[in-house]
C-alpha positions in Angstrom: 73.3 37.8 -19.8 70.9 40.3 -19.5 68.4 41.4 -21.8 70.3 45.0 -22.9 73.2 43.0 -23.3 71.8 41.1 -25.9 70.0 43.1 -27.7 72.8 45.2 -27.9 75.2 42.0 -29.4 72.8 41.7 -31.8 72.4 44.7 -33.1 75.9 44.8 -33.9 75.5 42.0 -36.0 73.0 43.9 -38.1 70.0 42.9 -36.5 67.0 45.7 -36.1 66.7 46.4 -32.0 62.8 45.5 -32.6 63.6 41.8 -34.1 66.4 41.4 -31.4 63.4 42.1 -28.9 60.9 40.0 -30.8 63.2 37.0 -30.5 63.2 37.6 -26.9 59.8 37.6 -26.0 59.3 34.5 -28.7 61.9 33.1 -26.3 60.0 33.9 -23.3 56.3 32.8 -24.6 58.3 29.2 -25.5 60.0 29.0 -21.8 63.3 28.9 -23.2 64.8 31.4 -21.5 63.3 32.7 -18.0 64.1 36.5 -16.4 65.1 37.2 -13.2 64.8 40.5 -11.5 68.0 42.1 -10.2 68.2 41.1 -6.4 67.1 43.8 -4.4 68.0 44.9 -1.4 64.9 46.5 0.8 65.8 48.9 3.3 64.4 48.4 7.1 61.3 50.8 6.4 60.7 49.5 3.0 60.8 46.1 4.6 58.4 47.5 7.0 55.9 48.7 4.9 55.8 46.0 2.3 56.1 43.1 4.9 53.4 40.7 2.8 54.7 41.9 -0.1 58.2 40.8 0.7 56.4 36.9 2.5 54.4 36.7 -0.4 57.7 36.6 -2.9 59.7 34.5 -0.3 57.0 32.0 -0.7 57.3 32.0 -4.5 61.1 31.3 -4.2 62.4 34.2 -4.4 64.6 35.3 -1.4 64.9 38.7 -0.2 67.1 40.4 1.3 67.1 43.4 4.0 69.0 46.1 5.1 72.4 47.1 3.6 74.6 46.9 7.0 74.6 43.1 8.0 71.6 42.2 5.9 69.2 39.5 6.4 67.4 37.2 4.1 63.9 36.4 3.9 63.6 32.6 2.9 60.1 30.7 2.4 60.3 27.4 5.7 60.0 24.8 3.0 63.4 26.4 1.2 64.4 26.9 4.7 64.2 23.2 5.0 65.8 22.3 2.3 69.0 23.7 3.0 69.2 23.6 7.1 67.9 20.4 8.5 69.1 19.9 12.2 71.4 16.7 12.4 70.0 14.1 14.7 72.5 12.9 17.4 71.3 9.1 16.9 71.2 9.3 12.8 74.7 10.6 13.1 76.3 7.6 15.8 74.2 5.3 13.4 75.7 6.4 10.0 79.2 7.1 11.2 79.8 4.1 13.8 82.7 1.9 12.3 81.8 -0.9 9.7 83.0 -4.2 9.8 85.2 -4.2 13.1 85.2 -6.8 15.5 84.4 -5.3 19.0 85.2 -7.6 21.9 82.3 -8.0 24.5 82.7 -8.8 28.1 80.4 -11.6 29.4 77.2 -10.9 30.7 77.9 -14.0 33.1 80.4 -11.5 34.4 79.8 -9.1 37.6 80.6 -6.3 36.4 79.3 -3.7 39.4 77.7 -0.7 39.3 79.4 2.3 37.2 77.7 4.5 39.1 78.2 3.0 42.7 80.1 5.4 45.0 83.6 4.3 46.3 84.4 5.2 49.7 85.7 9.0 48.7 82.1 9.7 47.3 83.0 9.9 43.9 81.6 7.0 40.9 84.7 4.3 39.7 
């Protein structure tokens, strides 16, 4: 809900606009309520001329967003992080191998040749 909104619900219940804000800011100075700016969107030049501007709220959390045609967002490494970490190759065989199956081994006694021997046609058996 935004802020308008409820002032505005208020007031039609008979409460003065001022009191309505009051309770707001009460609510604000008490951290039970937080506000968030609108997401912007920053065109490519504003982008370009407020680069640290736009870092320095990326950093803070706050993502932000450029250009209007195929935009792009601006996202701090550590949030970054949190939502894209790369999948290891060996953590996934690990975590996803089959549990409690019996796998039958050949003998080590056995001579089993060399997989990677060639055969007479020059290609590996």
């Amino acid at each position: 809900m935004t802020v308008d909104e409820y002032v505005g619900a208020v007031v039609k219940l008979g409460v003065p606009e001022r009191v309505a804000l009051d309770d707001v800011c009460w609510d604000l100075n008490h951290e039970y309520i937080a506000l968030r700016e609108p997401n912007k969107a920053w065109s490519v030049a504003e982008a370009k001329a407020k680069l640290s501007e736009i870092l320095r709220l990326a950093r803070e959390g706050q993502p932000q967003t450029i250009g209007t045609e195929d935009p792009c967002v601006v996202v701090s490494a550590a949030q970054f992080g949190q939502y894209f970490q790369p999948e290891r190759l060996g953590r996934f065989l690990i975590e996803s191998a089959p549990r409690e199956c019996e796998l039958e081994l050949p003998s080590r006694a056995d001579h089993r040749g060399d997989p990677f021997a060639a055969d007479e046609g020059g290609l590996a058996t």
